[in-house]
ROPATOR-803881 format. One record per residue (C-alpha): x, y, z; residue number from 1. Coordinates in Angstrom, 3 decimals. Layout:
REM residues N
       xx       yy       zz  nr
        X        Y        Z NUM
...
***
This chain:
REM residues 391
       xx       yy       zz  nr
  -42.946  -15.427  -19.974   1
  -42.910  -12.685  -17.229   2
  -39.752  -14.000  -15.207   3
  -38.424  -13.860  -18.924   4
  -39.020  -10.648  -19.531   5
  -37.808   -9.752  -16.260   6
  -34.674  -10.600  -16.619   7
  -34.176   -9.995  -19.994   8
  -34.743   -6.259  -18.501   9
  -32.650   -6.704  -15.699  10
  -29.703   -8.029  -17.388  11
  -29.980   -5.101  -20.422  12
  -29.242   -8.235  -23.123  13
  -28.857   -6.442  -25.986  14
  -29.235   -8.440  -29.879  15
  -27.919  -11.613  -30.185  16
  -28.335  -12.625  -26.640  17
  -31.994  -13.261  -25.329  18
  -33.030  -15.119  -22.280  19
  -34.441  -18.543  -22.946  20
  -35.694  -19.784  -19.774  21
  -35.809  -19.055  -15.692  22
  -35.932  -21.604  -13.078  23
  -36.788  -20.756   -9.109  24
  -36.058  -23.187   -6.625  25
  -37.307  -22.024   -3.530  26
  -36.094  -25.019   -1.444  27
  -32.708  -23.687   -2.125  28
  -33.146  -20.350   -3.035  29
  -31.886  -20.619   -5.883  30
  -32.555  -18.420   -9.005  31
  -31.195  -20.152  -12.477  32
  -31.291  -18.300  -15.816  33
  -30.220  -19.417  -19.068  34
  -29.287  -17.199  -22.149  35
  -29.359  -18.326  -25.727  36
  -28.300  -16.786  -28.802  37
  -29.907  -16.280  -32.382  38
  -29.206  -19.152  -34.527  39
  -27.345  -17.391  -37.602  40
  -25.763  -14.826  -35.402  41
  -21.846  -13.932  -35.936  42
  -20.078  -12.780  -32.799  43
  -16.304  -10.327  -32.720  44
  -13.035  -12.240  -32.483  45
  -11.462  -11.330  -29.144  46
   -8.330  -10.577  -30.202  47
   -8.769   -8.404  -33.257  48
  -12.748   -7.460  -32.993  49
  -13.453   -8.709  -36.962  50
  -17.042  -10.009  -37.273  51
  -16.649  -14.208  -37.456  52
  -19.442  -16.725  -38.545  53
  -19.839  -19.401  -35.645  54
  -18.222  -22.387  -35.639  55
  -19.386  -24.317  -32.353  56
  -19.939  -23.746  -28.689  57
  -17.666  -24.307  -25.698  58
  -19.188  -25.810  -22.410  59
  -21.572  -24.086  -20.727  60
  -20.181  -22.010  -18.306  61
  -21.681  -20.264  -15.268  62
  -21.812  -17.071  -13.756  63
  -22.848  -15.270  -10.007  64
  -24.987  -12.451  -10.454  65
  -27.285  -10.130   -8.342  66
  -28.769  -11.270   -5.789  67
  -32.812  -11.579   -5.531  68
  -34.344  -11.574   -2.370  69
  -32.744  -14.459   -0.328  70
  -31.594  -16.389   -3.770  71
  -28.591  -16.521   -5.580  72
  -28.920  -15.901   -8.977  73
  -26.714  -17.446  -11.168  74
  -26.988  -17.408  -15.241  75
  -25.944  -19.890  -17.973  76
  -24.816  -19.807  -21.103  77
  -23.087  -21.943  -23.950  78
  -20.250  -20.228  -25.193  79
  -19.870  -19.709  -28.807  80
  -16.696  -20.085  -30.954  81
  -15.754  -18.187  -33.818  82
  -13.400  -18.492  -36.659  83
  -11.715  -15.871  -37.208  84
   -9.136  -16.085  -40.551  85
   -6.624  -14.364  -38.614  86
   -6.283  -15.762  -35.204  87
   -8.211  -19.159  -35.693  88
  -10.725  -20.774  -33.333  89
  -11.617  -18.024  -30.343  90
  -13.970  -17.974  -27.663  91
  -15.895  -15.156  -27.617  92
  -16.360  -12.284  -24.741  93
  -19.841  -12.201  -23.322  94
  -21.295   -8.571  -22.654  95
  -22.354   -9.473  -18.922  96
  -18.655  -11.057  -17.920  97
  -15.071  -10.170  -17.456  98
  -12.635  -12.949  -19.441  99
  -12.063  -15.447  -17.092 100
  -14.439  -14.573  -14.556 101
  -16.917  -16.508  -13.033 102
  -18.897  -13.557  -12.087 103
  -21.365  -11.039  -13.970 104
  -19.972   -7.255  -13.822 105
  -23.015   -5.876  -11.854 106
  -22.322   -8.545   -9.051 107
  -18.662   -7.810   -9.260 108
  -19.382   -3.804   -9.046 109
  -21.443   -4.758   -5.758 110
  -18.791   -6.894   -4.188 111
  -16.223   -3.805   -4.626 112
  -18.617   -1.784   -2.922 113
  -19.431   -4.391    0.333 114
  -15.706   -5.434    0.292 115
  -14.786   -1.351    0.606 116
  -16.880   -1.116    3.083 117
  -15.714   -4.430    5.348 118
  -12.600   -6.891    5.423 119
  -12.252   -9.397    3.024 120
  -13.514  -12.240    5.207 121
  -16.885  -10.111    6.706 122
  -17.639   -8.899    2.819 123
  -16.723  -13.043    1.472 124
  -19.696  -13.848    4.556 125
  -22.112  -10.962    3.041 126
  -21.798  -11.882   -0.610 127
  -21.792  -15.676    0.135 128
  -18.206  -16.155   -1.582 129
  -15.024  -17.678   -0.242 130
  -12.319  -15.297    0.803 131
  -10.484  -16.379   -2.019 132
  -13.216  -15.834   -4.323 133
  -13.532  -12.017   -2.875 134
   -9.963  -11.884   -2.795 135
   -9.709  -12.646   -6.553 136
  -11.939   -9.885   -7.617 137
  -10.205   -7.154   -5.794 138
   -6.959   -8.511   -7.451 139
   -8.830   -7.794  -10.660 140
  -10.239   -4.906   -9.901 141
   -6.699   -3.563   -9.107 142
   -5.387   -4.835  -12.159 143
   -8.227   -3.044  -14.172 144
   -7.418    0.349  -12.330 145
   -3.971   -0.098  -13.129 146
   -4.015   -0.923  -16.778 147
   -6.862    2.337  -16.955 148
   -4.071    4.098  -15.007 149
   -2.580    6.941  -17.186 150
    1.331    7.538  -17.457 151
    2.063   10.934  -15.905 152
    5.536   12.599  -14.404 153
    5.455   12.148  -10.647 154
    7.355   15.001   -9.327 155
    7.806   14.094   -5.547 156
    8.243   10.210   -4.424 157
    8.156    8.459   -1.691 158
    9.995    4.890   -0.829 159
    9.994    3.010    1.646 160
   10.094   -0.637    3.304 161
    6.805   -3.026    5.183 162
    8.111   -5.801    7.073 163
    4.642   -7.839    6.378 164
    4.997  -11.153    7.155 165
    7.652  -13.591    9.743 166
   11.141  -14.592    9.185 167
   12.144  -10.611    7.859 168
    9.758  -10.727    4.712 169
    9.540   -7.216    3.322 170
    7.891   -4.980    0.435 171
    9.060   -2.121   -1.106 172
    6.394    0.618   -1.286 173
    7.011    3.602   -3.810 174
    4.283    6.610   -3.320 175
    2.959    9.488   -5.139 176
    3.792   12.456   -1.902 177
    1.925   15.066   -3.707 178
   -1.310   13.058   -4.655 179
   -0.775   10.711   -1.975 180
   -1.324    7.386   -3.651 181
    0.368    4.050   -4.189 182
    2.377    3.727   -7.214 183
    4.398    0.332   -6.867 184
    4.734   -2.672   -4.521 185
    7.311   -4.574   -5.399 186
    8.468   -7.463   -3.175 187
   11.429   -7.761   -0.791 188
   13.879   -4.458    0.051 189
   16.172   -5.469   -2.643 190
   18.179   -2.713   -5.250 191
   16.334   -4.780   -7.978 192
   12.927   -3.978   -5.927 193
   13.129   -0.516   -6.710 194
   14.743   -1.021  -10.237 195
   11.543   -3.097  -11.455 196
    9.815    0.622  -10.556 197
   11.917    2.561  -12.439 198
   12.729    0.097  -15.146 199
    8.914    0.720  -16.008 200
    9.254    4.177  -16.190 201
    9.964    6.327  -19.736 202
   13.240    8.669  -19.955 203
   10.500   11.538  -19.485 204
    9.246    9.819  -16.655 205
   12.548    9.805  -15.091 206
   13.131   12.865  -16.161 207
   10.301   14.642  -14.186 208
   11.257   13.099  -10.703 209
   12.619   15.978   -8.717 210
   12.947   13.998   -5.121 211
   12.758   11.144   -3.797 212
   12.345   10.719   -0.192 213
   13.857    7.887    1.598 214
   15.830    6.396    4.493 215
   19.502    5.474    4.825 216
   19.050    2.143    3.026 217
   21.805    1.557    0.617 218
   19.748   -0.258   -1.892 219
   17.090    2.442   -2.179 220
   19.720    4.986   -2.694 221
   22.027    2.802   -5.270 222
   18.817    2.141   -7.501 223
   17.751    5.925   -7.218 224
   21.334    6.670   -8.482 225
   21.315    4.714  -11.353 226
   17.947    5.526  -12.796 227
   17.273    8.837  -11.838 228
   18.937   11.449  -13.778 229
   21.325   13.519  -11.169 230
   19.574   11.167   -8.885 231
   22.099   11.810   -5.987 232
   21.174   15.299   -5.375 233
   17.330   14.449   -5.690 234
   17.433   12.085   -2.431 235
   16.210   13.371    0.826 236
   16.547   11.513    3.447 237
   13.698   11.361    5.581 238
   13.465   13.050    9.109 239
   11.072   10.439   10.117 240
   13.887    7.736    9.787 241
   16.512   10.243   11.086 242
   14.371   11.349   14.792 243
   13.645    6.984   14.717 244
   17.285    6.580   14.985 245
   17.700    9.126   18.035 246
   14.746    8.118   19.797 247
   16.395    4.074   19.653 248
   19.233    6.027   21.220 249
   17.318    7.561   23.886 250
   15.621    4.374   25.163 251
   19.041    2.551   24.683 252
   20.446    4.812   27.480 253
   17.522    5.518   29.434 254
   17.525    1.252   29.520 255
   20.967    1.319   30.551 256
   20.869    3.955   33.288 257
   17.866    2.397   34.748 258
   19.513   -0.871   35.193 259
   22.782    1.038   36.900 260
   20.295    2.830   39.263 261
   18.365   -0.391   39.663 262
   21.646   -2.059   41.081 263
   21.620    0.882   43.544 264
   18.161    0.102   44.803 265
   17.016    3.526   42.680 266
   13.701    2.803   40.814 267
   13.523    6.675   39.692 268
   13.171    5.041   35.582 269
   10.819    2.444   36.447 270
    7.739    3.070   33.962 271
    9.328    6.076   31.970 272
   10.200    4.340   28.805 273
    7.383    5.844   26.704 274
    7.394    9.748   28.596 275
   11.460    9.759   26.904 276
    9.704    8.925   23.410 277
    7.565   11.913   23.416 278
    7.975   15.315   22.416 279
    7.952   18.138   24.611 280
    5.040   19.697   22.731 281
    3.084   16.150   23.126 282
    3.534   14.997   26.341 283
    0.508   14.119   27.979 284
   -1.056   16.560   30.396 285
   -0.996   14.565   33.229 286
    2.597   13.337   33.060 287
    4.164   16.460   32.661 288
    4.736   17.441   36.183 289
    6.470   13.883   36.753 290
    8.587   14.440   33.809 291
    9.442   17.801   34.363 292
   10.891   16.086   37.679 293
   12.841   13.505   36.464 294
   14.407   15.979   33.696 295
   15.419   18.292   37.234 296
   17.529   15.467   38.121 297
   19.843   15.892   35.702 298
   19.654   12.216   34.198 299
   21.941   11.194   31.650 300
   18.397    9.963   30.094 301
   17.399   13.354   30.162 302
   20.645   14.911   28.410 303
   20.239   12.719   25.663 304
   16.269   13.688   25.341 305
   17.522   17.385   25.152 306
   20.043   16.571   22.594 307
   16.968   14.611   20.864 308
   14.511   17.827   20.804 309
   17.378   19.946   19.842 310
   18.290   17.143   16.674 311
   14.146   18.398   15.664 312
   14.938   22.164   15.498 313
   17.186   21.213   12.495 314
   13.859   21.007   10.103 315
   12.155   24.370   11.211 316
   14.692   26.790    9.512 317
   13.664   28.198    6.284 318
   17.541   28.577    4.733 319
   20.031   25.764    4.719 320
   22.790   27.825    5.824 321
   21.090   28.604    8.883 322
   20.263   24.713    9.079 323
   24.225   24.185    8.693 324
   25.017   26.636   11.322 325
   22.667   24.619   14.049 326
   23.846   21.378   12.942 327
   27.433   22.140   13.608 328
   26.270   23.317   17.009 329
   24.393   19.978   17.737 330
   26.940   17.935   16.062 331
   29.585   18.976   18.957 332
   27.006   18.926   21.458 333
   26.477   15.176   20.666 334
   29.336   13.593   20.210 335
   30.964   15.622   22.786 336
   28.004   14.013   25.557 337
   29.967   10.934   26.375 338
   26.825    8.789   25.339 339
   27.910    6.704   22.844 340
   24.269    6.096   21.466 341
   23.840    9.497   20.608 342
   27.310    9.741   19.540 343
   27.127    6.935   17.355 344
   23.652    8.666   15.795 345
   25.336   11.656   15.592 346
   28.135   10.246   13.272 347
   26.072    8.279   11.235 348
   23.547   11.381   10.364 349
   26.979   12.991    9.696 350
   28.493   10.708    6.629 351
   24.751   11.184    5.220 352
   24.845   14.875    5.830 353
   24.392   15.948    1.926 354
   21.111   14.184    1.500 355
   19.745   15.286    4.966 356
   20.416   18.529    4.043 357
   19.044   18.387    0.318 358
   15.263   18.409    2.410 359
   16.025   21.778    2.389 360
   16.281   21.833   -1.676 361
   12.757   19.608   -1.795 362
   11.053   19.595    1.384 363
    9.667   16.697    1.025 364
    8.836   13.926    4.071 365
    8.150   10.209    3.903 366
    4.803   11.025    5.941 367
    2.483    9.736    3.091 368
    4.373    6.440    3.497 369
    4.327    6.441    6.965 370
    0.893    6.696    6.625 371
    0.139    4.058    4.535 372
    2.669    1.840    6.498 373
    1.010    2.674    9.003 374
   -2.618    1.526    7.447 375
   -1.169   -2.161    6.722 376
    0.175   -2.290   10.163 377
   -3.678   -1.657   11.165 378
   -4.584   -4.510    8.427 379
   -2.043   -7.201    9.614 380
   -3.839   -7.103   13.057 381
   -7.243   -8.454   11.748 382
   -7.781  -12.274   12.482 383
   -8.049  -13.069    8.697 384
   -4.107  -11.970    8.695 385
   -3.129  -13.848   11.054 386
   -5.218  -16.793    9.789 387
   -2.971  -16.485    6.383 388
    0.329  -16.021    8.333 389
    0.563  -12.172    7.958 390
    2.270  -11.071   11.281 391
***
């Protein structure tokens, strides 16, 4: 009577449900408890909540709970069926479950917490689950947070792409930039990626978006166009993207001067790569001296660097005529270089000039995205994602 009354306290039962009996196995540490019902009790129909007399029981089902001690706990019950004169034979919701879950909600609220606190494969080891089991309640847990999620105008958005798995599999990640969360995954890089986002979207919804930062990928624009209301001026392309497209040019030529040099017995670019991908304001302490030598050479490497830092200047004016004025300046400084890297940058940034330029409208970045990009990199390096093929 006082393990029943235990649990009967533990698990808050509240009228019909009562516990019946409690078993302890301490050979297996095992903890079993079975519930039971009154015998004239009616129970709600789960699909329209109308009181219904009983009309049988399904099979007894189990479910994980709490842990006590160094046993698992695990309680039973029959489930009872209902008749319900609109929807016919149901099976009703128990108050200590999720439908369709073989776990109680206090053991699921604890497995959040563990599996927050570790990777799905050390919190699966510290709950005694499988890692699919753990991974199945987070997938319900993000379902819940969604569907609890209100519907609100989103002012500033972010998009961009993930490669996260072999053979060029992609997601398309759409962000909240001013609140800084995740608003869509949708899967592949596709126009229709980005449509199933905006598709679920109200016309006031729509309405409300005033930019959407990007990069130069023609789906991501072409989907933005033909949801977003005047949806051409609202893209920005990202700087992020733009600088990533300069620095590629920078290591392209530094790559090719070193092997020219290389033929000539010069090893002056040997074990550079990475001081031509910083910033001047970055550069390491200790390297600074060495680069500020190799820039006194007068490298081609180092021309194209300049013409890099100079491309950055472009997002620290305040007006967009000003803006103009310097990119006009750098335009004819880069394609007039005789790299064709940097001139083939240079051209490219040029036929996308309106919707660099529209930062200026929104200032807006893709850093939030970046950032989380940046956080599933991190994940895709654990052993458990490379044991699934996530690489």
């Amino acid at each position: 009577m006082r393990d029943i009354s235990f649990f009967s306290r533990l698990l808050a039962l509240e009228s019909p449900w009562r516990v019946e009996r409690v078993s302890l196995d301490t050979q297996e540490h095992h903890i079993d408890v079975w519930l039971a019902h009154r015998r004239n009790a009616s129970f709600a129909c789960p699909e329209c909540g109308k009181r219904s007399p009983l009309r049988d029981h399904a099979s007894t089902r189990s479910w994980r709970h709490l842990d006590h001690g160094d046993c698992l706990t695990w309680i039973h019950a029959n489930l009872p069926r209902v008749i319900c004169p609109v929807h016919g034979i149901r099976r009703v919701r128990v108050p200590w479950a999720l439908p369709a879950s073989r776990f109680t909600i206090a053991f699921e609220r604890h497995a959040i917490d563990v599996l927050l606190q570790a990777d799905v494969l050390g919190g699966a080891c510290l709950l005694h689950i499988s890692w699919d089991e753990a991974w199945n309640i987070m997938e319900r847990a993000v379902a819940r947070g969604l569907r609890a999620k209100k519907r609100r105008v989103i002012a500033h958005l972010g998009v961009d792409e993930k490669a996260v798995a072999k053979r060029h599999r992609y997601v398309t990640l759409v962000c909240d930039l001013d609140r800084s969360t995740v608003e869509f995954i949708g899967d592949d890089r596709k126009q229709t990626s980005l449509d199933a986002y905006y598709q679920s979207l109200s016309k006031k919804q729509l309405a409300g978006i005033k930019a959407v930062a990007m990069d130069m990928w023609d789906p991501f624009v072409a989907s933005t166009v033909a949801y977003v209301p005047n949806g051409e001026s609202k893209i920005v392309f990202d700087r992020y993207h733009i600088m990533k497209h300069m620095l590629e040019a920078v290591d392209e030529i530094r790559k090719w001067e070193h092997g020219l040099l290389k033929a000539e017995g010069d090893e002056t670019l040997k074990g550079t790569k990475y001081l031509w991908l910083f910033s001047e304001e970055n550069l390491p302490e200790p390297s600074r001296e060495q680069f500020a030598a190799l820039r006194a050479l007068h490298l081609k490497t180092g021309r194209a660097w300049a013409i890099k830092e100079s491309l950055r200047d472009l997002w620290a004016y305040q007006r967009k005529g000003w803006a103009l004025r310097h990119w006009k300046r750098w335009y004819f400084w880069a394609t007039h270089s005789r790299l064709k890297p940097v001139v083939k940058v240079a051209r490219m940034i040029q036929g996308h000039l309106d919707n660099v330029m529209t930062y200026f409208d929104h200032r807006i970045t893709n850093a939030t995205s970046e950032g989380l990009n940046s956080k599933i990199q991190t994940i895709k390096k654990t052993p458990m994602a490379s044991a699934i093929g996530i690489t």
